[in-house]
BATOR-703743 format. One record per residue: residue in one letter; x, y, z of N, C-alpha, C in turn. Coordinates in pm, whole numbers, plus 50000, padded with zeros to 5 digits. Atoms other than C-alpha are relative to their C-alpha. Layout:
N
AXYZXYZXYZ/...
This chain:
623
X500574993550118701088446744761501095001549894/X499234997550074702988445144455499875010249916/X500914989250065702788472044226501644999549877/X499114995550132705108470643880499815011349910/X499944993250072705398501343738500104995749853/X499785006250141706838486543395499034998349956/X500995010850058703858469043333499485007149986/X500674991350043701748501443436500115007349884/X499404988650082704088523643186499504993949869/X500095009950121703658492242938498544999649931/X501775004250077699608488642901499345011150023/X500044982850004698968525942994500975004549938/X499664989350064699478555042782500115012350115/X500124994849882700548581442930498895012350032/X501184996049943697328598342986499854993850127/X500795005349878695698571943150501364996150145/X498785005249920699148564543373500025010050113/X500024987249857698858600643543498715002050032/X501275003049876695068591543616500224995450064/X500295012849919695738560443759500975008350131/X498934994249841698948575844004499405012950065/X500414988749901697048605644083499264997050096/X500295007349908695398585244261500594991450127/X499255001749887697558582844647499484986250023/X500715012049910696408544944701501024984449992/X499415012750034698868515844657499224987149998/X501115018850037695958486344693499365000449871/X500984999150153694458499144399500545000249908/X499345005750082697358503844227500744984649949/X499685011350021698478467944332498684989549926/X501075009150096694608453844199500545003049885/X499834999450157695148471143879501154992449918/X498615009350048698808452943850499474988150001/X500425012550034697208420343928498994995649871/X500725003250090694418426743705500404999749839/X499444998550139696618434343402500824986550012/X498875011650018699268405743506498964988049937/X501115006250087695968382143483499464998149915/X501205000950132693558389843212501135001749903/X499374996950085696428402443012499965008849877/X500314987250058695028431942819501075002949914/X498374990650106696968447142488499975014550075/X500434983649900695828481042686499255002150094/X501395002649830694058494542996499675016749956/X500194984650043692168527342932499155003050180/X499994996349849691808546943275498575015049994/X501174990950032688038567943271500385009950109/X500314986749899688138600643449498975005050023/X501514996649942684508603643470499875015149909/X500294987550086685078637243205498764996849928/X501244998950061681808642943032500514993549855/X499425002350090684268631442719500064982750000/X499825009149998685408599942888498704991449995/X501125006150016681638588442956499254997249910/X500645003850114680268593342621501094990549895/X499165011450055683468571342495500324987950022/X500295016849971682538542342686498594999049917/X501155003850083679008546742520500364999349883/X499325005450148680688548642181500214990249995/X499405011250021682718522942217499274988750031/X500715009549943680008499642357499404997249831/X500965004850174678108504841973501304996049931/X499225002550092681348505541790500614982950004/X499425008749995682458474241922498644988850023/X501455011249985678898456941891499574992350075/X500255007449914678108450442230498445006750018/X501024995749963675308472542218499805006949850/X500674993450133672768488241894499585011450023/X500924983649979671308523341827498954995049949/X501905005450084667508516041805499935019449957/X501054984950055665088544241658500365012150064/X500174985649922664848569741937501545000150023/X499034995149913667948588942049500724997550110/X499325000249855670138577042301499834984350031/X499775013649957668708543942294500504989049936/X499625011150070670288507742282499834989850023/X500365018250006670058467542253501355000150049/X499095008449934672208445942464499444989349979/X500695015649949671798405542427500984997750046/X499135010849953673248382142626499694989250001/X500285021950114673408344342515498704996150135/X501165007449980670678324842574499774990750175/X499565004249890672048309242883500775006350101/X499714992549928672988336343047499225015350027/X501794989150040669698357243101499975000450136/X500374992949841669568362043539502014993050077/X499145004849890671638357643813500344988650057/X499715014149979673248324443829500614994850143/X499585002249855673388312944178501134981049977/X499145012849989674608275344094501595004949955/X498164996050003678308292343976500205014850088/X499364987149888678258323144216499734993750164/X499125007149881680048311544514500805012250098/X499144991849844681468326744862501364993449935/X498995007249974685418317044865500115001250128/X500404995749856685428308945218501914992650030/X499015003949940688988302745410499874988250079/X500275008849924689518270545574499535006350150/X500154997549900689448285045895498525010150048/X502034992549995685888302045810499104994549965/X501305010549999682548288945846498985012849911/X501564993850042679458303445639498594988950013/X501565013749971675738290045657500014991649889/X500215011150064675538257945499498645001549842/X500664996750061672698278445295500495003349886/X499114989850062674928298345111501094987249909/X499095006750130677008280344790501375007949987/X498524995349976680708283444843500784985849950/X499485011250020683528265044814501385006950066/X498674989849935687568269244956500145007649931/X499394987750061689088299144909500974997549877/X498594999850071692538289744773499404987649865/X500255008150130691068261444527499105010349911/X501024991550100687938287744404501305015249962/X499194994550045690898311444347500834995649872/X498895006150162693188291644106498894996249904/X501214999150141689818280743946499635013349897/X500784983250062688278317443843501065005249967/X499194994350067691628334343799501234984849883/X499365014250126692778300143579498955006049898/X500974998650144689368308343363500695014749963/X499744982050081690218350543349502005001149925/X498454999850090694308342243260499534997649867/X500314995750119694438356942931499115005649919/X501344996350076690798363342853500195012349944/X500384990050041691428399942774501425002249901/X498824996050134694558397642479499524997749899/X500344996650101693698412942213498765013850018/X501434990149945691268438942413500615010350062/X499784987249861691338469442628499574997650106/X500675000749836691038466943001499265012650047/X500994983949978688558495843095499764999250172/X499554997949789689578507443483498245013750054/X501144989449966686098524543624500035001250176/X500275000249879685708539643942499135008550024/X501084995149951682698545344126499994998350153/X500674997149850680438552744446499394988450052/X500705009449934678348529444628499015011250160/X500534989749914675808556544798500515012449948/X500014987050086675868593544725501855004050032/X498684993749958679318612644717500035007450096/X500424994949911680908624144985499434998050157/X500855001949906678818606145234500664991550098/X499515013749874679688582845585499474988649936/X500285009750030677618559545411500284990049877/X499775003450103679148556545117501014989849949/X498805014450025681778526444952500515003249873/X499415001250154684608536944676499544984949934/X500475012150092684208506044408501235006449888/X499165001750115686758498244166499324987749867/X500485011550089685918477943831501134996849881/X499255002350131688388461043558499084991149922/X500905009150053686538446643275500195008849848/X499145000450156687048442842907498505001449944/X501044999650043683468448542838499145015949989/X500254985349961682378485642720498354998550079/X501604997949985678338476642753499995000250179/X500095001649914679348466443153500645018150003/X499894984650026681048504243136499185006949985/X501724990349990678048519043016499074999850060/X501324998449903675658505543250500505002550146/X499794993049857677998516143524499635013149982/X500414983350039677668552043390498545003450098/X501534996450006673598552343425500144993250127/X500635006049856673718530543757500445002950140/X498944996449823676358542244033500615015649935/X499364985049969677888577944127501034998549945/X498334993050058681068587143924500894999750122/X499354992149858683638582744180501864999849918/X497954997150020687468590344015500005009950063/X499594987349898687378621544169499564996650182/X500145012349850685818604444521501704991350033/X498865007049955689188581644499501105009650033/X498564990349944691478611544468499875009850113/X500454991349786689818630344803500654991650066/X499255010749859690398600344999501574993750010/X498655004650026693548588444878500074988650077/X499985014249890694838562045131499004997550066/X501155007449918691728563145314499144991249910/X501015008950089690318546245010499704985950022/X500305013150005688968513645159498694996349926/X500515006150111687548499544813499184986449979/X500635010250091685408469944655500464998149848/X499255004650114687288452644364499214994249910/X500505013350110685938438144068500954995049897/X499085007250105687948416743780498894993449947/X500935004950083685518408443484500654999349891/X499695003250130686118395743182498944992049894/X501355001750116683208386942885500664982249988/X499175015650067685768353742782499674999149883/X500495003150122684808339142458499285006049943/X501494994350077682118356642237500074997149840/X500355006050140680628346041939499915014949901/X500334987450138679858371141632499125008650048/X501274991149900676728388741874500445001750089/X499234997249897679558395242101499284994250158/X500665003949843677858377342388501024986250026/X499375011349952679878350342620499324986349962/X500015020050027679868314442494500424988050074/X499265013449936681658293942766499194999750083/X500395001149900679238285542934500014994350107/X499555006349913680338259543122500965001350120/X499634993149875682588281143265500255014350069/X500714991449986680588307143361500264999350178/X499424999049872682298315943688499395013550063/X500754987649895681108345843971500455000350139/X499815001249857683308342644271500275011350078/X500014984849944683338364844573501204999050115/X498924998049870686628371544826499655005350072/X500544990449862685028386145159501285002750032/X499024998349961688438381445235500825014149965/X499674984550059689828411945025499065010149924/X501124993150063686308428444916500264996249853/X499545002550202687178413244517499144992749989/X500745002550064684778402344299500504990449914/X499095008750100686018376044032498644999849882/X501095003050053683438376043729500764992449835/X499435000750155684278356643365499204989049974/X500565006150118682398341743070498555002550037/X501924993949966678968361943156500235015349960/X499874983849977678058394943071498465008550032/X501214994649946674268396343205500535010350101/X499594991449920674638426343432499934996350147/X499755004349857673608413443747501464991550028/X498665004749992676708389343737501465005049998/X498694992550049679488416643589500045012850032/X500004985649951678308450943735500064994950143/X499545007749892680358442844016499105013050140/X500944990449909678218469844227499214992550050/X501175005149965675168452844212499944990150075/X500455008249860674378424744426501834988450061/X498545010550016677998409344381500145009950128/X499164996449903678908439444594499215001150122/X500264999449855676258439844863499704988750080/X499215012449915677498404744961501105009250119/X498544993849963680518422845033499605014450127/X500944989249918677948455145196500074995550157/X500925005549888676288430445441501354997850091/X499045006149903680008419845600500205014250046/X499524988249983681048455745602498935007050085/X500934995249922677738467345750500064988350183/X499845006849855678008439546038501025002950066/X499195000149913681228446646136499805019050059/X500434986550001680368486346135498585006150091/X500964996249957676938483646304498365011949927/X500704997850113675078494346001499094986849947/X500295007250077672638476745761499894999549867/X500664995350075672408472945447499384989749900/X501815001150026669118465945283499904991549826/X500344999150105668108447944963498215003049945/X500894992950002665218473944933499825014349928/X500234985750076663528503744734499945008650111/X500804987849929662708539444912499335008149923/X501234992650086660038558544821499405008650089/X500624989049852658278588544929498974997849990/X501405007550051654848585144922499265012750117/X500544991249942652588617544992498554998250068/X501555006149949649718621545220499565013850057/X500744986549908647248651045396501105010450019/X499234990049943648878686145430501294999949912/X499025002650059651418678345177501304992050064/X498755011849933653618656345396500614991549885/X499615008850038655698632845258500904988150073/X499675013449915656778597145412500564995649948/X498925011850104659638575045343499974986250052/X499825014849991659398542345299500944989249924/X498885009750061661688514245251499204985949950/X499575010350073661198479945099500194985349923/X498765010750052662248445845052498544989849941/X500945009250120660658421744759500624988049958/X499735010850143662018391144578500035006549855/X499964996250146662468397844211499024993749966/X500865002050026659638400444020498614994950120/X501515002149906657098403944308499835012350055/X501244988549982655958438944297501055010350069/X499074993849952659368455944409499875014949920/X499874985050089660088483644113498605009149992/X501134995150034656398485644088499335008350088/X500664994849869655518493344424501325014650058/X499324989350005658708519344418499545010649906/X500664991450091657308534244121498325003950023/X501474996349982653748544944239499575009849891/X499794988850042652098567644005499945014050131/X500384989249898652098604444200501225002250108/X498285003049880655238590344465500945007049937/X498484998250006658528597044453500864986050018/X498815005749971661608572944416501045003050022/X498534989149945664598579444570500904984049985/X498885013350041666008537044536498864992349983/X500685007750022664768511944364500424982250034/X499395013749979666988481744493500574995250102/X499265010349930669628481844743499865018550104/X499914989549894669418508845068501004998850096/X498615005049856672338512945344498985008150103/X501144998049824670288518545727500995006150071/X499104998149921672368538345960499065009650111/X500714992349918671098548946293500575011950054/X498824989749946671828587646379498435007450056/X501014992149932670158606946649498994990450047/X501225014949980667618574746696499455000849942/X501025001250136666108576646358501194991549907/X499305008850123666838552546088499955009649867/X499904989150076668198576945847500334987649837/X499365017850094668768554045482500375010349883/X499794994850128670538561445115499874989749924/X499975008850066670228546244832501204997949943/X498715001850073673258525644688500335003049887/X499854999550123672718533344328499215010649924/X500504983850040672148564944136499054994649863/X501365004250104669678542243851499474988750032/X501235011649981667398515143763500604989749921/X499745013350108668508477343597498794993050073/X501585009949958664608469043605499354994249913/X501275004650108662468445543476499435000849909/X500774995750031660898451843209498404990849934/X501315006350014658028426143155498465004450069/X501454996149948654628441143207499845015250056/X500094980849998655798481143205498825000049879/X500894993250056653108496143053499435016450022/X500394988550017651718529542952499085003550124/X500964999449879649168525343217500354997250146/X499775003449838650328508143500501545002450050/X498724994149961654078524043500499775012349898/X499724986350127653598559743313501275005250007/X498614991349979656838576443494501304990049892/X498925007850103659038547243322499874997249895/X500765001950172657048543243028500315008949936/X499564985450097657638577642933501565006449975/X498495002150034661548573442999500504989849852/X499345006350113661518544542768499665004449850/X500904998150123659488557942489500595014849921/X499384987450058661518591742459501805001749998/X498334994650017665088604442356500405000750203/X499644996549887667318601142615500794985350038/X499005016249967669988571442782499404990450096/X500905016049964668218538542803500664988949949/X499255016050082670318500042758498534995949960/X500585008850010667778478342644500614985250010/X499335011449995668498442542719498794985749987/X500735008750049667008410342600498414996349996/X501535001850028664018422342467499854998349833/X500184997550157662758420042111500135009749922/X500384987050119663548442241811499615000449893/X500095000050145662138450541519499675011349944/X500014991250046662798474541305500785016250058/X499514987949924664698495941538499395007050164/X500464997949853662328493641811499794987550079/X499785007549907662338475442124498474995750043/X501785003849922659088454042255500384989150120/X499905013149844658418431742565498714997450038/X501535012349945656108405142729499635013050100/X501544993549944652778423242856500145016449985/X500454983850060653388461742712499285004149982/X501124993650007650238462342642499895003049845/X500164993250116651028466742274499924985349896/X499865013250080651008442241952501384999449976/X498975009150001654108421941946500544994449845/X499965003650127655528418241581500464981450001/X499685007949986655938381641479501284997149960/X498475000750063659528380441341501095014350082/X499284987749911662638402841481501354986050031/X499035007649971665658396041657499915000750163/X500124997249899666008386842005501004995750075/X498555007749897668538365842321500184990849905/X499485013550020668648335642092500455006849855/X499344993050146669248358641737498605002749928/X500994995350046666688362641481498954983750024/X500515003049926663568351941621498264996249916/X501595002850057659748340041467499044991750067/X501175003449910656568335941635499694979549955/X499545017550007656418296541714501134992949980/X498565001349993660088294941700500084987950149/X499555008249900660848262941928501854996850069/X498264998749993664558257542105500584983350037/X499515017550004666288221242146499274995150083/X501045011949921663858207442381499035001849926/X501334996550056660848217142174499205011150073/X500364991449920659768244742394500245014849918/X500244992950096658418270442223500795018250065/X499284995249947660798303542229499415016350042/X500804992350020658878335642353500775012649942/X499254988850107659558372242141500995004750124/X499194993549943661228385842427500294988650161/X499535003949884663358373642750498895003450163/X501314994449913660678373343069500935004750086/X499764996749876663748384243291500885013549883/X499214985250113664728415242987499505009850140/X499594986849928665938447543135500095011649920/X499554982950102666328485043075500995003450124/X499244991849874668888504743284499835015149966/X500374981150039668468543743324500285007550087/X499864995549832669578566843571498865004950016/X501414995349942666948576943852499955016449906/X500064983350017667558617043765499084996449864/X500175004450128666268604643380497995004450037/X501965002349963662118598243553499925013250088/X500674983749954659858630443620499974997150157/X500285002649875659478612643977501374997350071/X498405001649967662878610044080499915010350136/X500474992949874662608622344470501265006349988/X499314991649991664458651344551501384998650023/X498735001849910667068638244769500724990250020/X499135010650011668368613644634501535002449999/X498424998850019672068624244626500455007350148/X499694992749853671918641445028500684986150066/X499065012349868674528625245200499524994050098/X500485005849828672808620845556499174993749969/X501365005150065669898604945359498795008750047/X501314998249946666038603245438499454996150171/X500475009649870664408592745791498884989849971/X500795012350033662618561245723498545001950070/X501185003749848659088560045886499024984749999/X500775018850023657728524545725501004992449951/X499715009550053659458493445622499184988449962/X500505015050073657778461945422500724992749989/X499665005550069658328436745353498694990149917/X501285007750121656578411445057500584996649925/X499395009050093656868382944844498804991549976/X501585004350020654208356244668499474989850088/X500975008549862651968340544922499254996949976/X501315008650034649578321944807498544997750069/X501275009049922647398310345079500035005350119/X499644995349850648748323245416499755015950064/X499764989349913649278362345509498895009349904/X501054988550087646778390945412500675013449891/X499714989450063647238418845162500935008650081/X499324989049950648658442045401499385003450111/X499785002349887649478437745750501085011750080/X498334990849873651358458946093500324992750078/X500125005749944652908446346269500125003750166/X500374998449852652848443846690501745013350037/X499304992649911656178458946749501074997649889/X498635001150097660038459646571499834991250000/X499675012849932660688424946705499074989649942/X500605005850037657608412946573499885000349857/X499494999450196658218423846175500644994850016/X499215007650041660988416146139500074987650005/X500135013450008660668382246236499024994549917/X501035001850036657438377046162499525004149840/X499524994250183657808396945807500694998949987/X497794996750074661548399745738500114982050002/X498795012850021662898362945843498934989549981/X500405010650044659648346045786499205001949831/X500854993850157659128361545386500374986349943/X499315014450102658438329245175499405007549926/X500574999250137657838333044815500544989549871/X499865014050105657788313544483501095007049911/X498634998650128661198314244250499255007549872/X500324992050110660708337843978501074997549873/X499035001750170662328337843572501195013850096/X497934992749958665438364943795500434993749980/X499185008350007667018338043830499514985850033/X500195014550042668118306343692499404987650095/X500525015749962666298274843766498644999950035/X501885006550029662748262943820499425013850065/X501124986849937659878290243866498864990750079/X500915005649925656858285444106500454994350114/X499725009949860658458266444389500135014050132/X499924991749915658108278344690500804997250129/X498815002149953661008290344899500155010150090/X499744995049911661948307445233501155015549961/X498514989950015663938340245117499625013250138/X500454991649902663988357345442501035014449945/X500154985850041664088396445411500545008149862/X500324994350139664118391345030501855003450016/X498544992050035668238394445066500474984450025/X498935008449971669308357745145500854989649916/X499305006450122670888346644833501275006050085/X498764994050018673568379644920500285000450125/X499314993549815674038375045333501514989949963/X498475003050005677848365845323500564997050170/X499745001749838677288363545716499284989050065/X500725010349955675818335345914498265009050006/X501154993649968672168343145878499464996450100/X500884995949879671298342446206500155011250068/X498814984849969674058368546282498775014349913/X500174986950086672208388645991498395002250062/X501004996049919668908384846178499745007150095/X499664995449899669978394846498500365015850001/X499754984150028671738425346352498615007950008/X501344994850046668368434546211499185001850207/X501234997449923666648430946523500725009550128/X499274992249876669698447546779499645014349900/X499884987050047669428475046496499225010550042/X501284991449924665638484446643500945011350151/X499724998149896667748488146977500735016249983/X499774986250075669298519446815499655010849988/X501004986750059666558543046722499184997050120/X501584993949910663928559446932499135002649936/X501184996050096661718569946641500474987649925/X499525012650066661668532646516499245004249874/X500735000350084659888529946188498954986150023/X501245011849948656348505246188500664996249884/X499985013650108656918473045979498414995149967/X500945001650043654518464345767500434987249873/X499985007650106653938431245570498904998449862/X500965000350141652148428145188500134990549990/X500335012950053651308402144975498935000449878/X500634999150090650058411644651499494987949921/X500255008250081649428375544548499614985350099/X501165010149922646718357644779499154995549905/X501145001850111644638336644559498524991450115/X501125007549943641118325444648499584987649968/X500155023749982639628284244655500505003749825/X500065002350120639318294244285501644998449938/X498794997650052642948297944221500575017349943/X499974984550067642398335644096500885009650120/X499534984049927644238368744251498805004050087/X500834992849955642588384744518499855013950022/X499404984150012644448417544477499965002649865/X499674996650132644238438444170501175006050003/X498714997750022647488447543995500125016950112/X499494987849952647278485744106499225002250158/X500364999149865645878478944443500604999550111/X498904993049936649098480444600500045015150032/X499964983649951648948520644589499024999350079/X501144997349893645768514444832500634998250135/X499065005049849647918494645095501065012450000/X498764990449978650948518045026498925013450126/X500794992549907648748547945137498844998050113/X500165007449884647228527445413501505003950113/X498875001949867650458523345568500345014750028/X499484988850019651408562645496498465003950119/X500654996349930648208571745694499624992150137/X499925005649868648468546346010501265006050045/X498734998049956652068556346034499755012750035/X499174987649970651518593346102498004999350092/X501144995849888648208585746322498855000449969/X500964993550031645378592846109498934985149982/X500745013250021643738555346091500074994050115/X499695014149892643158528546361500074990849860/X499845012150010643528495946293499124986350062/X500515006849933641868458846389501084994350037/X498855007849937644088437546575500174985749968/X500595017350008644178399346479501564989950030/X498915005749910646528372146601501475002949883/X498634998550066649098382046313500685014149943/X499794983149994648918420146274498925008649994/X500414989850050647308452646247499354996849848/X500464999050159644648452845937499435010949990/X501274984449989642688481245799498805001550047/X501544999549929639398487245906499275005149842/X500455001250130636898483445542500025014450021/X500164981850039635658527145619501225004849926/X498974993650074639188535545511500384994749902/X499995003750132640058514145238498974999749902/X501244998650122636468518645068500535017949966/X499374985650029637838556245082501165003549941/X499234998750016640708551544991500324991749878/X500505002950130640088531844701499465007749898/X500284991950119637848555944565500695011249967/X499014987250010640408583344613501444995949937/X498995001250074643228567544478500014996049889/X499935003350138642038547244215498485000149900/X501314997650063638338557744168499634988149931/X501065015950034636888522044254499334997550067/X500875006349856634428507944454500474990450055/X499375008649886635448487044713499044993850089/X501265008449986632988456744817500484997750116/X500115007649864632658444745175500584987049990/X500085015650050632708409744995501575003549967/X498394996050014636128421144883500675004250111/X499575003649882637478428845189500144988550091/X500295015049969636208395045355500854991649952/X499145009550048638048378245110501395001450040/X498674992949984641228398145106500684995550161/X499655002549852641078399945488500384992150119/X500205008649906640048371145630501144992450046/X499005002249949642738355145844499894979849975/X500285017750044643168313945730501214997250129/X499725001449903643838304146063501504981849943/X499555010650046645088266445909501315005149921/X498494996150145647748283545598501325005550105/X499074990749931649018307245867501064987550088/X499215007849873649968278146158501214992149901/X499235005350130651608259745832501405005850009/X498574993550038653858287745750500755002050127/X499164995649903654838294346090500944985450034/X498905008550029656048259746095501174992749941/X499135003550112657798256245792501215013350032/X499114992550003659668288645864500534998250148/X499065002749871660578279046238500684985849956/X499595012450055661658245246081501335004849922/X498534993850082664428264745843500585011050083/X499484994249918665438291546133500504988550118/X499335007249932666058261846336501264991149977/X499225003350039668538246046111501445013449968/X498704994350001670568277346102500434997850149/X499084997949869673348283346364499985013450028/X500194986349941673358312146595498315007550011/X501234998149985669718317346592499315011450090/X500224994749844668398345346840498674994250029/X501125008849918666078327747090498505011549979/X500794988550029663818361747000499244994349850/X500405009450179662938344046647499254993550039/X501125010349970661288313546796498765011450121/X501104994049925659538335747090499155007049914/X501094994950060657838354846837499284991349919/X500925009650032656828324546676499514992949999/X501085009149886655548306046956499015010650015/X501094994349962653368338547037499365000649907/X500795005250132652228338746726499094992649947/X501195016650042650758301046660499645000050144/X500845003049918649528302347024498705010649956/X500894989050041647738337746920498804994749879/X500615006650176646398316646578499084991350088/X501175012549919644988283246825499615007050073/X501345001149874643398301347083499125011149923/X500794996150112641868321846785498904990349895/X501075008850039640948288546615499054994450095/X500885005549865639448274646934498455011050013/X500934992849943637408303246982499005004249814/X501294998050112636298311046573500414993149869/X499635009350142637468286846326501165002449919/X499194999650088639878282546072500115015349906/X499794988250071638918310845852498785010050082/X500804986949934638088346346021499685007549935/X500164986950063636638372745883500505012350069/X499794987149912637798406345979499335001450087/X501254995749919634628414746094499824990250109/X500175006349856634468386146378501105008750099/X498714996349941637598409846514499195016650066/X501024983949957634728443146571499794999250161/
């Protein structure tokens, strides 16, 4: 560990010089030396998390025009260039050591060459700038479950959306002192044009060191890529949770009330853009995480926290109606980014609001007019379909209580869900741990969404909705998952969705807010108060309770004929998927032989089902 004072004394003032040393940690002081020797910073300003220092990263984010003051109070515009709008998987890369293997799934490259590459692009990027040193949480303060996080980065707007998204931790680093085993980031914006957004795109780098928990980020400043927290760091989670006997989760929790005033926690896991934030945000629920959860078994309950104290969500298709709790965050005074949505006039709009859409404004590509085409001829829409807001949770009237309790919640459901076209029903239980997870978790396909870059619609195997960020052989990360059951005595039931079954016609067979029917489905099987039918692929409802439960939640009628559809089991889609997903579990390595057994019982459960009633079942042949 090297650690040059000089250099500290040299680019620190001495303020920030007796933050940084009050801090007992020499690795952190040796990142911060590398990160100044690197980027090369005229200064490094050192945040103390003072109520002073936080509103002077939000200053400085407007003053230095990375971010606008719209209309309302508190809120602002972020763009980022046109080509840098999600999470770019073709330049975010493992650095893997010769002597280490990752799954052939996973986009890497060597260590020591993806090293001199990424710190070749960040040499120099930050002269003429301030280096801005942030340190945060990863889980509540305080907690066993929790992960200091360090960040260098020359970018105030990435500063400000740490503020609203992770726990304050400078005071966290100076408790632990040497025990501080950290997560590194090194970011740098690189180039920017006059709209302060990164221009190189070509070398638009995102590498990750498992080797020393470091992050490498330069010439991006979309947040998923540069808020080295977010999914950059629960690459870095998933190794740390395997070697620890932990998991952790890319999943919401939510409470979700039922009879007697109970309340139930449920966890999770979605694809982007397939019903994740939405299905965290219920109206009436509680959120307690909307993204990334750590699992730790204590006592034999799966106790969980959430990693991040806000929201960097979606915002295409919030509306007054079908999101009120966030609708009414964005619409009032109070600290909200906006990010590549349309403005005009000082206010912010986005695809499907529900509102009229002005034709002129400014937007990701600059100023912007309805029929506006971009070098292919492709016409340019008013707002970005993968635009964001960030906000902390505390900010929404629904913000569950306990979100900041160290020991967490006790889990009692897990989901999973992603878009399914043709194959699995609305909302399924399943037989046992052993049988979700596999059966939901490692066999979730769904179709590529505008998150991230590259073609939409295709349809693609992302088992448990996390395998962009496993940094571990995913068979290893399966296995975990399924030794984890072995753990708890009060397991939680798995439960699979699928808000996006279409019928011959091609149409939806689920309405948008018909998720809160399944949610409270699962909240009332889980604590006893429902049977269930049994069919060769899970637990379904039985129509008496969802016609009730329809009209009680969303005061609708609920058709028989609608059920039928919804329900019916497509004996043919199902045997399909089970082959296509034992077909990509068989090409990983390490595999547990528990994977295929559940999905041999499975497609035998499906043929001696077709044998006996055809291709497509109705529930009702299951009475």
């Amino acid at each position: 560990m090297n650690i040059d004072n000089n250099l500290l004394q040299t680019k620190l003032d001495k303020e920030s010089y007796e933050r940084l040393t009050a801090i007992d940690n020499r690795k952190l002081h040796a990142f911060v030396c590398d990160a100044i020797s690197v980027c090369e910073p005229d200064s490094v300003w050192i945040s103390s998390d003072s109520d002073a220092d936080v509103e002077h990263t939000r200053k400085m984010a407007i003053k230095q025009r990375e971010e606008r003051e719209l209309n309302i109070p508190g809120h602002t515009i972020h763009f980022d260039g046109p080509e840098d709008q999600g999470r770019d998987r073709e330049v975010t890369r493992y650095l893997v050591p010769e002597d280490d293997k990752l799954s052939e799934s996973l986009n890497q490259c060597e260590r020591e060459a993806g090293l001199s590459e990424v710190r070749g692009l960040l040499k120099g990027s930050m002269r003429g700038r301030t280096m801005i040193v942030r340190f945060m949480t990863l889980g509540p303060k305080g907690s066993d479950f929790s992960i200091p996080c360090v960040e260098c980065t020359d970018s105030y707007y990435v500063s400000h959306a740490l503020n609203l998204l992770y726990n304050l931790g400078y005071e966290e680093f100076k408790r632990l002192g040497k025990k501080a085993e950290f997560f590194a980031t090194m970011h740098s914006s690189g180039e920017v044009d006059e709209r302060m957004t990164s221009v190189d795109v070509p070398n638009k780098r995102i590498y990750i060191d498992y080797t020393t928990d470091t992050v490498y980020s330069v010439n991006t400043q979309y947040a998923g890529n540069t808020v080295g927290l977010k999914k950059l760091a629960l690459r870095l989670t998933i190794r740390k949770a395997d070697r620890e006997g932990w998991l952790a989760e890319h999943m919401f929790i939510s409470g979700v009330h039922g009879p007697g005033g109970r309340k139930t926690y449920m966890a999770g896991a979605f694809p982007s853009a397939c019903g994740k934030t939405s299905t965290a945000m219920l109206p009436g629920e509680t959120i307690m995480a909307d993204d990334i959860a750590y699992f730790r078994a204590l006592d034999g309950k799966c106790m969980a926290v959430n990693a991040e104290s806000g929201i960097f969500g979606i915002i295409q298709n919030v509306s007054a109606e079908g999101d009120p709790a966030i609708w009414d965050v964005l619409t009032k005074p109070g600290e909200v980014i906006f990010s590549n949505v349309l403005v005009k006039d000082g206010r912010p709009y986005w695809l499907g609001m529900g509102e009229d859409i002005p034709k002129d404004g400014e937007n990701f590509v600059g100023q912007w007019h309805e029929g506006m085409k971009d070098a292919n001829g492709n016409e340019i829409a008013c707002a970005h379909k993968n635009g964001r807001y960030a906000v902390a949770l505390e900010a929404l009237s629904n913000c569950d209580s306990e979100l900041t309790n160290p020991n967490g919640v006790a889990l009692k459901v897990i989901m999973y869900g992603g878009r399914d076209a043709k194959a699995y029903v609305p909302v399924q239980q399943s037989f046992d741990w052993d049988h979700g997870i596999v059966a939901y978790g490692a066999a979730l396909e769904t179709e590529t969404t505008f998150a991230t870059i590259g073609k939409e619609g295709v349809p693609e195997i992302n088992l448990m909705s996390i395998q962009d960020f496993v940094a571990i052989p995913l068979g290893k990360y399966v296995r975990n998952n399924l030794d984890f059951g072995k753990k708890l005595t009060d397991k939680p039931m798995i439960f699979g969705t699928n808000y996006f079954l279409r019928g011959a016609d091609g149409k939806f067979l689920n309405g948008v807010r018909d998720k809160h029917v399944w949610v409270k489905w699962m909240e009332l099987r889980v604590n006893g108060d429902v049977d269930a039918i049994e069919t060769p692929t899970g637990f379904i409802p039985c129509y008496e309770d969802l016609k009730k439960l329809f009209k009680d939640v969303l005061n609708k009628d609920y058709s028989r004929e609608d059920y039928i559809a919804q329900f019916t089991i497509r004996v043919k889609e199902n045997l399909e998927k089970m082959d296509r997903v034992e077909e990509f579990h068989r090409q990983i390595e390490g595999t547990s032989q528990k994977v295929f057994e559940v999905f041999e019982a499975q497609r035998q459960r499906l043929l001696e089902a077709q044998a006996r009633l055809g291709d497509m079942i109705s529930p009702e042949a299951w009475a």
